[in-house]
C-alpha positions as CSV (number, residue, x, y, z in Angstrom):
1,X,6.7,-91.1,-3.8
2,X,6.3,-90.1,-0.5
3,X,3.6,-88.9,2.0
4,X,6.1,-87.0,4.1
5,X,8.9,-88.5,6.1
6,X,8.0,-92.1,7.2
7,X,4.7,-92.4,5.4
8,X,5.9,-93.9,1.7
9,X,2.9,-93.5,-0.7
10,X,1.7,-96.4,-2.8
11,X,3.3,-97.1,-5.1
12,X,2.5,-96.6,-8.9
13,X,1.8,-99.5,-11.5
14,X,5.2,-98.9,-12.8
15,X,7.1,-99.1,-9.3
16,X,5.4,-101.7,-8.3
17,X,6.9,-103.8,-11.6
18,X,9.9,-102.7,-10.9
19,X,10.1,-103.7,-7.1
20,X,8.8,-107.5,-8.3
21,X,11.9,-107.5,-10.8
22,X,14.2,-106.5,-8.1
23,X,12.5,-109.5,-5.8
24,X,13.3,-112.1,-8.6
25,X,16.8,-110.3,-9.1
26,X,16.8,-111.2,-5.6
27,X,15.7,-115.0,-5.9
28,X,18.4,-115.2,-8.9
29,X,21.0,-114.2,-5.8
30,X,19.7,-116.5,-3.7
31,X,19.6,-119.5,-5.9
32,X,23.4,-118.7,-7.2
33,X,24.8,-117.7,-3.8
34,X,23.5,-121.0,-1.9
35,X,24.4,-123.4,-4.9
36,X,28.0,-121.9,-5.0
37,X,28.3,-122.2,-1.1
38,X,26.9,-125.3,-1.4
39,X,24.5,-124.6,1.9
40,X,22.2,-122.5,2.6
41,X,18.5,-121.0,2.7
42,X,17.4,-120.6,-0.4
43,X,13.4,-121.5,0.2
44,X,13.5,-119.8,3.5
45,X,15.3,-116.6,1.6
46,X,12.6,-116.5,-1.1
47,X,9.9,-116.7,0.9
48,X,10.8,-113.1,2.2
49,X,12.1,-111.5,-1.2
50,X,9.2,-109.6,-2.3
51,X,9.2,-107.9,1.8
52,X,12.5,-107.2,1.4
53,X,12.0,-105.5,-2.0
54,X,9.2,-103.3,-0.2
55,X,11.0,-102.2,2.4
56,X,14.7,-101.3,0.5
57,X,13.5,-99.9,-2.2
58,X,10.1,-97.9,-1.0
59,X,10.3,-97.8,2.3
60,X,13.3,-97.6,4.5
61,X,15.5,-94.5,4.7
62,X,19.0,-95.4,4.7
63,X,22.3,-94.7,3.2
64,X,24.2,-96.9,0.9
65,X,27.9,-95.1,1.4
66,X,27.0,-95.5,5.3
67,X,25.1,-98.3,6.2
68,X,25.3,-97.7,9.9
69,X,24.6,-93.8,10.1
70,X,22.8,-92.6,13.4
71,X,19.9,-91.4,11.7
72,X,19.2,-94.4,9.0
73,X,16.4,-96.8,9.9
74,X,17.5,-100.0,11.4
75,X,16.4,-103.5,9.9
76,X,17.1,-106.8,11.9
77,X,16.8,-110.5,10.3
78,X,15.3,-112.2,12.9
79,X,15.4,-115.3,11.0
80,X,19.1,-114.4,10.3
81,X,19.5,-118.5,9.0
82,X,17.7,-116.1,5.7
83,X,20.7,-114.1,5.4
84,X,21.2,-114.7,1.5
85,X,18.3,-112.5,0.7
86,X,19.6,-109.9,3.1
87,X,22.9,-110.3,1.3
88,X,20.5,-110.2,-2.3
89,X,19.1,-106.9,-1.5
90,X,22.4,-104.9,-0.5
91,X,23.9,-106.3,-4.2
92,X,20.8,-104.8,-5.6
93,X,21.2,-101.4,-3.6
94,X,24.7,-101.9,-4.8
95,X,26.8,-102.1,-1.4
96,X,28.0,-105.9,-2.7
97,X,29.1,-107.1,-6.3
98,X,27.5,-110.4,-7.6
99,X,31.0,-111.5,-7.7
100,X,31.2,-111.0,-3.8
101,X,28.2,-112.7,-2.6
102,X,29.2,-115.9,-4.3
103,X,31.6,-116.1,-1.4
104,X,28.9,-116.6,1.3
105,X,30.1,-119.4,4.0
106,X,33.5,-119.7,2.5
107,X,36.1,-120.1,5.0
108,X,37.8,-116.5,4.1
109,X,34.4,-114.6,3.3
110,X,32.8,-111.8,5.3
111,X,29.7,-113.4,4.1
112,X,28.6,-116.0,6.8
113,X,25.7,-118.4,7.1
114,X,24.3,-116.4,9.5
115,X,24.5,-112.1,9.7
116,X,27.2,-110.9,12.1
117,X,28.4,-107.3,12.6
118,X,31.8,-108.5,11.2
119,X,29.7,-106.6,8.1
120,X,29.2,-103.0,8.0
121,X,26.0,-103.2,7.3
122,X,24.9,-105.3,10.3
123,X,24.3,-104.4,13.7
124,X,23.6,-107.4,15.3
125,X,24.4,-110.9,15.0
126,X,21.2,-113.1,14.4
127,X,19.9,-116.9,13.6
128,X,19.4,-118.0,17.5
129,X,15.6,-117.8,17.1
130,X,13.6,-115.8,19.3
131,X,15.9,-112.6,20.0
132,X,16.0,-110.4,17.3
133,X,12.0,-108.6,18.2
134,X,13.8,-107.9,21.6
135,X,16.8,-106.3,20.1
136,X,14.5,-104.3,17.3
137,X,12.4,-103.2,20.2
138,X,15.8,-102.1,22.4
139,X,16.9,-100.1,19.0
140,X,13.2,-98.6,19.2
141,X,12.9,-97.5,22.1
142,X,16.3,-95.0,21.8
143,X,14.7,-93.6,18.9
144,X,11.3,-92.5,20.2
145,X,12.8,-91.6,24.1
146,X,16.2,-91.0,23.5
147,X,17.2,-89.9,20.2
148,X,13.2,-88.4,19.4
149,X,14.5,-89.0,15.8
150,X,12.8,-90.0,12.8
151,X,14.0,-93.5,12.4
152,X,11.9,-96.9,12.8
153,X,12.9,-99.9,13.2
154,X,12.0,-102.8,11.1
155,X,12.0,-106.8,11.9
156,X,11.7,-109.9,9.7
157,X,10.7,-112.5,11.8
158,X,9.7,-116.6,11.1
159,X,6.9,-118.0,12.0
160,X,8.9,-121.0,13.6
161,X,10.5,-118.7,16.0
162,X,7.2,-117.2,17.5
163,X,7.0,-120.5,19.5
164,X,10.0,-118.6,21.7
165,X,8.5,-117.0,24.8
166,X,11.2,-114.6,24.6
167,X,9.3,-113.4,21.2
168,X,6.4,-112.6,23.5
169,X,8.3,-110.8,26.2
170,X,9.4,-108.5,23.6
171,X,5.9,-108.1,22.2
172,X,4.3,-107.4,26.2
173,X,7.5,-104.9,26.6
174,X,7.3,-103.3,23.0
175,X,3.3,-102.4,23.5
176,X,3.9,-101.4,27.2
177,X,6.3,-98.8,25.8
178,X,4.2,-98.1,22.6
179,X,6.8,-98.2,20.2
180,X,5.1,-97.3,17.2
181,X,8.2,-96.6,15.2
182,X,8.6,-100.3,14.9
183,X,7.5,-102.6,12.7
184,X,7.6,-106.7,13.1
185,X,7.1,-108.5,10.1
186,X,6.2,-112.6,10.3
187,X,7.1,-114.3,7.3
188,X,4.4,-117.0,8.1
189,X,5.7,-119.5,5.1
190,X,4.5,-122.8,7.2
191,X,7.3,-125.0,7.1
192,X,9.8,-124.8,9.8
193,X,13.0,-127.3,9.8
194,X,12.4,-130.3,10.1
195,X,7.8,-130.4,10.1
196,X,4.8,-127.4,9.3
197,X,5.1,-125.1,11.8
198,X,2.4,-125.6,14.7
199,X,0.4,-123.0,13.2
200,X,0.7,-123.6,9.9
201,X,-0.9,-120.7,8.0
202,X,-3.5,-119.4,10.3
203,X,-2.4,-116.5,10.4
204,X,-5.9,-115.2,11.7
205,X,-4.2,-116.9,14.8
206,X,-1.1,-114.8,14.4
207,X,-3.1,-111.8,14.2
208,X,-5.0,-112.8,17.7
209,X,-2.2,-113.3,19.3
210,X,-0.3,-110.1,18.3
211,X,-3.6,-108.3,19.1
212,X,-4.1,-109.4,22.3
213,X,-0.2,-107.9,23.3
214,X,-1.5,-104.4,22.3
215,X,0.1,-104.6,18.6
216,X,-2.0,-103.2,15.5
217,X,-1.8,-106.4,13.2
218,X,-2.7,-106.7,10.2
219,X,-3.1,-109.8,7.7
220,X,-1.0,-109.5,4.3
221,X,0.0,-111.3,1.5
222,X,3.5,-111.3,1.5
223,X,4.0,-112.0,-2.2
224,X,2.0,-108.9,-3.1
225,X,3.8,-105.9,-4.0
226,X,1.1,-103.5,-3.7
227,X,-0.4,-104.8,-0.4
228,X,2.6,-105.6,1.6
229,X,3.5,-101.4,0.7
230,X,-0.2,-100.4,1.6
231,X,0.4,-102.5,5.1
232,X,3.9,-100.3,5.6
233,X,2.0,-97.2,4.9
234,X,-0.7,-97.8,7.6
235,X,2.3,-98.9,9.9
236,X,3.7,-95.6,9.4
237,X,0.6,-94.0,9.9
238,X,-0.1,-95.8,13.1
239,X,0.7,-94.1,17.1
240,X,1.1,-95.7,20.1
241,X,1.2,-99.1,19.0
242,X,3.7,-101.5,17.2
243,X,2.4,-102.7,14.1
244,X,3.1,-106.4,13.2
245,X,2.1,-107.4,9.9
246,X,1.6,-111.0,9.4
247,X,2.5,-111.9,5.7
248,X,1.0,-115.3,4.2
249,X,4.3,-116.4,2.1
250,X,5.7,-120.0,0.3
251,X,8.5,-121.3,1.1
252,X,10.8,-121.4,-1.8
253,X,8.3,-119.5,-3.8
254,X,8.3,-119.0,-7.4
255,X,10.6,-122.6,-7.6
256,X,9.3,-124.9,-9.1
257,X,9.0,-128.4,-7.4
258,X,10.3,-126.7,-4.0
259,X,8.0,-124.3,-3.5
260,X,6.0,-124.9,-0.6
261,X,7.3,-128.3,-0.3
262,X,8.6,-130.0,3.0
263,X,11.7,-131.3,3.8
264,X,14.0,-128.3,1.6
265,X,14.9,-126.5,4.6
266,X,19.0,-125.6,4.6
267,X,19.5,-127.2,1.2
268,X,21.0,-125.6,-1.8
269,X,18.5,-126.7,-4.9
270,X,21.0,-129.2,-6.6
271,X,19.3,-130.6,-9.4
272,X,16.1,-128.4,-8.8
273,X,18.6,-125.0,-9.6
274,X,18.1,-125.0,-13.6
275,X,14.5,-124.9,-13.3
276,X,13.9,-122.3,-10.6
277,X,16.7,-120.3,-12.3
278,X,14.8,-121.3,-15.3
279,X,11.6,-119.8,-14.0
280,X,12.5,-116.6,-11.7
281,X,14.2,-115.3,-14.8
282,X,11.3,-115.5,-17.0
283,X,9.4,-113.7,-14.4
284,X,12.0,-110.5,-15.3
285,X,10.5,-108.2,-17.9
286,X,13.3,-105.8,-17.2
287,X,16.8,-106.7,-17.1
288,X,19.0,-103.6,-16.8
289,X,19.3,-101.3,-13.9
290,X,15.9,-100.8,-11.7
291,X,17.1,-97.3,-11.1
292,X,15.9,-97.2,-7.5
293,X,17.7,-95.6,-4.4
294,X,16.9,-95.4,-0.7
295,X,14.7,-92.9,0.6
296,X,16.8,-90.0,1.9
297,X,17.9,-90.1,5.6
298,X,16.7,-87.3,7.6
299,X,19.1,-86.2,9.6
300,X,18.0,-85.4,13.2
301,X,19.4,-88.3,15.4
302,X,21.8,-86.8,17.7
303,X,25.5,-87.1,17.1
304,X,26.9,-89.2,20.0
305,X,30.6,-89.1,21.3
306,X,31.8,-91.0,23.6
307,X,34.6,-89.2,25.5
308,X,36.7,-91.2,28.7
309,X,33.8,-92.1,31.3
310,X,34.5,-91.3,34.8
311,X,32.3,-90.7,37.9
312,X,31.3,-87.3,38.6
313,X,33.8,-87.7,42.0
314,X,35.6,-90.4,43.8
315,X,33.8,-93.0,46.1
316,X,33.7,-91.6,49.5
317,X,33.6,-94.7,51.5
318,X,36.9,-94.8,54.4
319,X,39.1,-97.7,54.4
320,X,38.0,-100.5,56.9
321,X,34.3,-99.5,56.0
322,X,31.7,-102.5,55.4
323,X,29.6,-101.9,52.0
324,X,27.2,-104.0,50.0
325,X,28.8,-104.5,46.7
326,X,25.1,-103.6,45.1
327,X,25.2,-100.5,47.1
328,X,27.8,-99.0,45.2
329,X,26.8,-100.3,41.7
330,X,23.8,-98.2,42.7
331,X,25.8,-95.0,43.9
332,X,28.6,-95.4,40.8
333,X,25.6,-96.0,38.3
334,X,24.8,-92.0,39.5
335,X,28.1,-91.1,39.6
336,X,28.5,-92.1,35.9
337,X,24.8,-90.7,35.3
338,X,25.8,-86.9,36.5
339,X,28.1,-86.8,34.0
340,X,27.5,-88.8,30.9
341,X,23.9,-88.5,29.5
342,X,23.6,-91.5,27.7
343,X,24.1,-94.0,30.6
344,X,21.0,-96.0,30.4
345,X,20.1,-98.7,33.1
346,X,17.6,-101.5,32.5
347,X,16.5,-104.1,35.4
348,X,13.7,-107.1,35.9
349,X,11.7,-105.6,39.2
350,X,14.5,-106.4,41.3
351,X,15.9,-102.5,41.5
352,X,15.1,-102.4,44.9
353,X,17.6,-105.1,45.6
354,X,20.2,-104.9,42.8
355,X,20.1,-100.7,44.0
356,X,19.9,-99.8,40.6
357,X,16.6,-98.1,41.9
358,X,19.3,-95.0,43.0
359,X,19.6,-94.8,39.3
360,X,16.5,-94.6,38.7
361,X,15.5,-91.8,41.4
362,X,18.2,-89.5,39.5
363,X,17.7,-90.2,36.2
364,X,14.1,-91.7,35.7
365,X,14.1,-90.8,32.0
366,X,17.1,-93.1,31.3
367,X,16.2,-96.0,33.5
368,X,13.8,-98.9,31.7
369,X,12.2,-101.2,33.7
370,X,11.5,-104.4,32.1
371,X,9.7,-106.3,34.6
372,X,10.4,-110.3,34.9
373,X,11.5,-111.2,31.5
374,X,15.6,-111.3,31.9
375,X,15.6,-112.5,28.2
376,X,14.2,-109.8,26.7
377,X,15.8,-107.5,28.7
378,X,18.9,-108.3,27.9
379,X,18.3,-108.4,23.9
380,X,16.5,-104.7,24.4
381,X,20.4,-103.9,26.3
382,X,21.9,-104.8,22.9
383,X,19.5,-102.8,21.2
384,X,19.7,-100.1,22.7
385,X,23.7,-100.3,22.8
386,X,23.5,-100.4,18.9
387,X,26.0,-98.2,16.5
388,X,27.2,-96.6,19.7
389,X,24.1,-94.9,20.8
390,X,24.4,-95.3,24.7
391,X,26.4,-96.8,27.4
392,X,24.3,-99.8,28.9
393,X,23.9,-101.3,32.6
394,X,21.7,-104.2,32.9
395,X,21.1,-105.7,36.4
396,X,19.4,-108.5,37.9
397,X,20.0,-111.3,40.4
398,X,22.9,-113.2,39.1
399,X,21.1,-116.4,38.4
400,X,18.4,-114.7,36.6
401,X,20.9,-114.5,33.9
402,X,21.9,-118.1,33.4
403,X,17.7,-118.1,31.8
404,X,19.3,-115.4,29.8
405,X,22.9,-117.0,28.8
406,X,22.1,-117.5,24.6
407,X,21.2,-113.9,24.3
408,X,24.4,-112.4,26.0
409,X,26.0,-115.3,24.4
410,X,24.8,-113.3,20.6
411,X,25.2,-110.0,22.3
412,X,29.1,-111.4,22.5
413,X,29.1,-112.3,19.2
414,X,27.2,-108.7,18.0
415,X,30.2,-106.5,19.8
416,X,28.4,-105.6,22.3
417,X,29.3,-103.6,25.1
418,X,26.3,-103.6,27.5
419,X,27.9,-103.9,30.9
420,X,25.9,-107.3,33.0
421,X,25.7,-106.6,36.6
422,X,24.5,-109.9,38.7
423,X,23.9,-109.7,42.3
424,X,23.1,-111.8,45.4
425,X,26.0,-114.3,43.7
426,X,27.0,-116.0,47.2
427,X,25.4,-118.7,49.0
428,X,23.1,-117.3,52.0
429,X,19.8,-116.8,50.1
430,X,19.0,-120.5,49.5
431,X,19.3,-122.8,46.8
432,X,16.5,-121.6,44.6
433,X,18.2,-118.5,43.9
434,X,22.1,-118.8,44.6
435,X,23.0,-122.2,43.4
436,X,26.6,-121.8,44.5
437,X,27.3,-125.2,43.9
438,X,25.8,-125.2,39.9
439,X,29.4,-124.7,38.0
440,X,27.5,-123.5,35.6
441,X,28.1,-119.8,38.2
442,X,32.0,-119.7,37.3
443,X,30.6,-118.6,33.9
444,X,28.9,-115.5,35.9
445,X,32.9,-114.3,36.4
446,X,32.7,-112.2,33.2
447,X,29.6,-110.2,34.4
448,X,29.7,-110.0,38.0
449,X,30.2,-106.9,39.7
């Protein structure tokens, strides 16, 4: 089965049935789930079945019994509005009962229309388009330069959602980097909400684009068993580069009179359920157990404690003394830094103003620069914040983060803990930077130093 850890082999004639069963095992979820919810994704679930299939049951490393262990690989919906066939594929690796994902959006269920990390097996809350490649690429980077473990990081991404230039701040920042432990998959099904997509399904396009940020792309059929596993194997095989692959899929595939049709998008089947049911099922030639379990974690990402976190030794400033306020985030960044190994400071070219720059002439292998793209930034924080894995600082100039307000806004919502730092908050820069009169800045209370 495998090629050593992280390179999956193809997969036999056999497996390869086997993982197409579990992707219509999957569609039968989806279709139940969102009918007895009443709302939903289904066509927007089933377009990314058979990746999902690929990637639980050949490729990812991961454990059933602990979803979130340190050295598992990470997966992120994206396109978290998808969630029922992220829901579908932990029932078939056996973490949920059928029973339990017939609860999805009920008022009292775990299961909600979008992933959140009220779930175990969820470490960030999703479905605001555009953030989750950040986040994957935040989670990424602490594997290759701060764990240097084996996991990889995995991303399921719509095509709708690549319209975000925040989707492209994470690609410029992910290739800078070369994080080649991480893979971003675009379910390219065409349709977004409410029209076709702008691109449609050019994904030669996709590919171009993704190309041109320094990724290795590569062009796949995402209804293909055997191809989308052959892509994941290059992927793994692949150094110094992301890989994206970009999967040609259908909306609401495999149901018939839906599939690939417009205007389905967020709509339970109604009427259409008894013949897509009808049809998924026949595609089953085997209905018992598939018999399949993750590939085994390898263990080697360090265990991470987090005991009380105190500077190194009190400030030494005398009373009466005048101070910037950015100064000493600077000096108590280092302070923190001598003694606690996994504080981690990000900033957007401003260092040499927010003093976060002191950090970074102590402890340059834990500082990441992320140049001028404060939304990214922030969603690689979060990332690399993830299952407890490090103690984050992210600094800019204050109104730099109001461009950035959704993603701490889902960072809120994941349980995160990054620490925002915001400076140059008063009013004798100018109005183009320190808008003291926008109310909008009383907001800016809850991360201001």
């Amino acid at each position: 089965m495998s090629g050593g850890y992280g390179q999956p082999a193809l997969p036999d004639k056999n497996r390869v049935a086997v993982l197409q069963n579990i992707a219509h095992k999957m569609r039968v979820h989806i279709v139940n789930m969102t009918d007895a919810s009443g709302s939903g994704h289904p066509t927007s679930s089933s377009s990314a079945a058979d990746i999902l299939s690929c990637l639980f049951f050949h490729v990812m490393h991961y454990s059933v019994e602990e979803p979130r262990h340190g050295s598992s690989d990470r997966f992120v919906l994206s396109k978290g509005h998808a969630c029922p066939v992220l829901y579908a594929a932990w029932c078939e690796a056996g973490l949920l009962s059928k029973e339990h994902i017939l609860t999805l959006r009920k008022p009292d269920s775990l299961l909600e229309g979008h992933p959140t990390p009220r779930q175990n097996y969820i470490d960030v809350a999703t479905g605001s388009l555009g953030q989750g490649l950040s986040i994957a690429a935040g989670m990424a980077y602490c594997g290759k330069y701060f764990d240097k473990a084996s996991y990889r990081v995995f991303c399921i991404m719509g095509d709708g959602e690549t319209a975000e230039g925040s989707v492209w701040e994470a690609a410029a920042f992910s290739s800078h980097y070369k994080l080649d432990n991480l893979v971003a998959i675009v379910d390219v099904n065409r349709l977004g909400q409410s029209e076709a997509t702008a691109l449609g399904h050019s994904v030669d396009v996709y590919k171009a684009r993704y190309d041109a940020f320094g990724w290795n792309a590569i062009i796949v059929d995402g209804h293909d068993i055997m191809a989308v596993c052959k892509a994941l194997l290059t992927a793994a095989t692949t150094k110094d580069k992301p890989t994206a692959l970009i999967a040609k899929t259908l909306k609401g595939k495999y149901f018939p009179g839906v599939e690939d049709l417009d205007n389905w998008h967020g709509k339970p089947l109604g009427k259409q359920s008894g013949p897509a049911l009808e049809a998924v099922k026949a595609l089953i030639t085997d209905n018992g157990p598939h018999g399949l379990s993750p590939r085994p974690i390898k263990d080697d990402a360090p265990k991470i404690t987090f005991p009380k976190v105190q500077l190194c030794e009190p400030p030494k400033h005398t009373m009466g003394e005048k101070i910037a306020t950015r100064k000493t985030y600077g000096e108590a960044l280092v302070k923190l830094g001598k003694n606690y190994s996994r504080i981690v400071a990000l900033d957007g070219d401003t260092k040499n103003s927010t003093f976060a720059i002191t950090y970074k002439n102590c402890c340059p292998e834990r500082f990441v620069e992320c140049f001028i793209a404060e939304q990214n930034m922030v969603g690689v924080g979060i990332g690399l914040g993830c299952r407890a894995r490090n103690i984050v600082f992210v600094s800019a100039f204050a109104a730099f983060f109001t461009r950035a307000f959704d993603q701490i806004r889902m960072g809120a919502i994941s349980q995160t803990e990054v620490n925002f730092v915001g400076s140059h908050a008063g009013c004798s820069i100018g109005n183009t930077y320190i808008p003291l009169s926008l109310s909008l800045f009383l907001l800016l209370s809850v991360f201001l130093c």
